[in-house]
N, C-alpha and C positions, 0 to 999 in steps of 0.2 A: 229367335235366340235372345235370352234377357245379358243384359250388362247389369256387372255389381257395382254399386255405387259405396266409396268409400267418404264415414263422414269424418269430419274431424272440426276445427274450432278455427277460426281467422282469428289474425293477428289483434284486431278489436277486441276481440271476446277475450282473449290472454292477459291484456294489459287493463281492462276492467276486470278480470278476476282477481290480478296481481296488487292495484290499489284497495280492490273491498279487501286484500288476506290482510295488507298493513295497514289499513284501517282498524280490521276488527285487532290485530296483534299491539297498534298504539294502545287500543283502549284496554285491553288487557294488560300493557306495563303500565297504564297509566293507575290504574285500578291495584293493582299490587304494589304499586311504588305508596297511592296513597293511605292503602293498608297499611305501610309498614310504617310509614309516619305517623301515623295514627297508634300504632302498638308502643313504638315509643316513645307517646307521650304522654299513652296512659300509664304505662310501665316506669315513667319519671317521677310523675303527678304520682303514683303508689307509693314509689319508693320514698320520696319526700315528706311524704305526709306519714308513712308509718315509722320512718326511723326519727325526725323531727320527734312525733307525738312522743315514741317510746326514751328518746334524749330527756324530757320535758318532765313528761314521767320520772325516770329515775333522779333526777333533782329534783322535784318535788317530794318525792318520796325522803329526800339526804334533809331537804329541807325541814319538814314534818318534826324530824329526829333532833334538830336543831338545839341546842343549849339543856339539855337532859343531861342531868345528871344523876350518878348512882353514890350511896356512902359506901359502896364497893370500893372507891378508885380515888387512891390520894391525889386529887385536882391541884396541880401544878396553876391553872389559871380558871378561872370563871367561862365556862362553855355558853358559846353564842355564834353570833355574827362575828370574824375575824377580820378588823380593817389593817390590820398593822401587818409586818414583813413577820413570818415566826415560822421555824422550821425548819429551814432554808426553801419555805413558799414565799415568793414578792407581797407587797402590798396589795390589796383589795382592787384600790384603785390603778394597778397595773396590771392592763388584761394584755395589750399587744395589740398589734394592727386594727388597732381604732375600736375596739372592742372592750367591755369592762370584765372584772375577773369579781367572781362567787367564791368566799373562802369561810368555812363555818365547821362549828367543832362540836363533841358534845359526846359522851362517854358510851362506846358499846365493842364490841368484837371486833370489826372487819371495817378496814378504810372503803373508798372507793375503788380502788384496783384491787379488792377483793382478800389484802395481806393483810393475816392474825397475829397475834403471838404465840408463840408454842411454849409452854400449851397453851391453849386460844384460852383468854379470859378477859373480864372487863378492861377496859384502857382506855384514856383520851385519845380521843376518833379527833383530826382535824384535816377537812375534805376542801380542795380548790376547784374550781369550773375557769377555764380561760380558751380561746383560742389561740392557736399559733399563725407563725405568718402563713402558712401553706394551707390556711383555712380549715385546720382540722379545730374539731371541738376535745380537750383534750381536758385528763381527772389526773391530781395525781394527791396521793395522803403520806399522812405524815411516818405510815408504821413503812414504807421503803422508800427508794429514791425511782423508781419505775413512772414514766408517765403511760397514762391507757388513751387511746382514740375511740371517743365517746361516738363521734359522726364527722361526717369527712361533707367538706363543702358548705361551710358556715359561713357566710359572708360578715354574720354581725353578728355580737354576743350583748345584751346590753343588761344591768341590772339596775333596781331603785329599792331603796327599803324604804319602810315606811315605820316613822318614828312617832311614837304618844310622847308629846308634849307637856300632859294635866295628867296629877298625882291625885288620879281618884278613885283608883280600884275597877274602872275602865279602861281594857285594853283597845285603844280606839287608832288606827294608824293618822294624824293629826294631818300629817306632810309626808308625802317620799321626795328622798333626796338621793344624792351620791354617796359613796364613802365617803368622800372628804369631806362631805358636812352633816355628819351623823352627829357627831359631838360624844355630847354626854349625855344622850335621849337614848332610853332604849328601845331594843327595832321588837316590832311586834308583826311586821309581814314583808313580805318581797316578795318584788315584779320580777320575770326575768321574760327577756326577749330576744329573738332571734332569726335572724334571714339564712335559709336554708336554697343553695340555688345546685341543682342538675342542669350539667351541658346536653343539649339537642343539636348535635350538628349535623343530624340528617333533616331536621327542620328548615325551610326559607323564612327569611326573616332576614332584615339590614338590622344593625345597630340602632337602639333608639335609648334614648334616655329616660330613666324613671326613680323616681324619688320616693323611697319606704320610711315611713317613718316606726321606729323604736324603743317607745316610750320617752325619753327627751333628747332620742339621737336621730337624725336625718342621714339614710345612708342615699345615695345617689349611685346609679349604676349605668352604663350606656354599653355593654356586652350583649349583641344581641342572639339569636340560638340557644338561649336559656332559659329553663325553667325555673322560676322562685317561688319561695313559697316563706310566709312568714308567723310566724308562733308567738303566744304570750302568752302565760300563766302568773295568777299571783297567787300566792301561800302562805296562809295566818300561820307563825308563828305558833307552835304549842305550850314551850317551855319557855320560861321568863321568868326574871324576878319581882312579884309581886309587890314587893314594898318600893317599888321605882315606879309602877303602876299606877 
């Protein structure tokens, strides 16, 4: 007569099966966690750089446009660079939290927040760039009182024009300075720069400190879990007055 022999697994075999499941199960949250770190930070690194580029962009583009004028448009003032308060836009050199302000004028249809005249026809165009405290990058023009959120998360806004010094039919930028010491040199280019920072707080990382320079500004930052990212364009001037040249 045979006997059925029944098998089954001892206590050893259970609890080595039990560490290889959450071994293999670590490495699998470990592996997903580092994916998703990874997504975004590429998904930061994108955002930063395409909205930064596209910011940079559309000022350069305002910039381009810059002191044109048309004999369409009884000119109230001489279209350029604006350093003084007009409009009820501040001065040039008052951008806000440590940031400098872009303010420039010059005759066509549509401010920067996009308002015409009705009916839409030529008009002095005078366009500001500043940031606010809450770090947005912010436009606002002279045809309404509306301010637009150009890009959100600007750490620094900084600007330099660059002034021709020699009356000799060379437009050559000589020196960039500040507004407040433009003078009575006319601008024939600007620098505009800018710190663009995204939070990563599913990122590890302590606090450290790090120091961006600006064109003549030193921003320093010690927030750690951030991604920055920093921009600078300069743009020759088109329009000017030749006999100041």
């Amino acid at each position: 007569m045979k006997r059925s022999v029944m098998g089954g697994f001892s206590l050893v075999e259970l609890m080595v099966a039990m560490v290889l499941g959450l071994l293999i199960t670590a490495a699998a949250v470990s592996l997903f966690s580092t994916n998703q770190r990874t997504f975004a930070l590429q998904q930061a690194m994108s955002e930063a750089q395409e909205q930064g580029q596209l910011a940079m962009r559309f000022i350069s583009q305002d910039l381009k446009l810059t002191g044109y004028m048309s004999d369409q448009v009884a000119a109230t003032r001489l279209a350029g660079v604006v350093t003084s308060a007009v409009g009820g836009i501040p001065a040039a050199a008052d951008g806000g939290a440590g940031s400098g302000r872009l303010t420039l004028s010059y005759h066509g249809e549509a401010d920067c927040t996009g308002k015409t005249l009705t009916p839409a026809a030529l008009t002095e165009i005078i366009n500001s760039y500043w940031v606010d405290g809450d770090g947005n990058l912010k436009c606002r023009g002279n045809l309404g009182t509306d301010n637009v959120t150009l890009l959100q998360g600007v750490r620094s806004f900084q600007v330099l024009y660059g002034v021709d010094q020699a009356v000799d039919g060379v437009a050559f930028p000589a020196r960039y300075v500040t507004a407040d010491d433009i003078g009575t040199s006319p601008v024939v280019a600007v620098k505009v720069a800018m710190l663009v920072e995204k939070p990563l707080n599913s990122m590890d990382g302590a606090d450290q400190q790090q120091t961006f320079y600006l064109l003549d500004h030193e921003e320093t930052v010690d927030a750690g879990r951030t991604l920055r990212r920093q921009f600078q364009t300069t743009v020759a001037l088109r329009n000017y007055r030749w006999d100041e040249i």
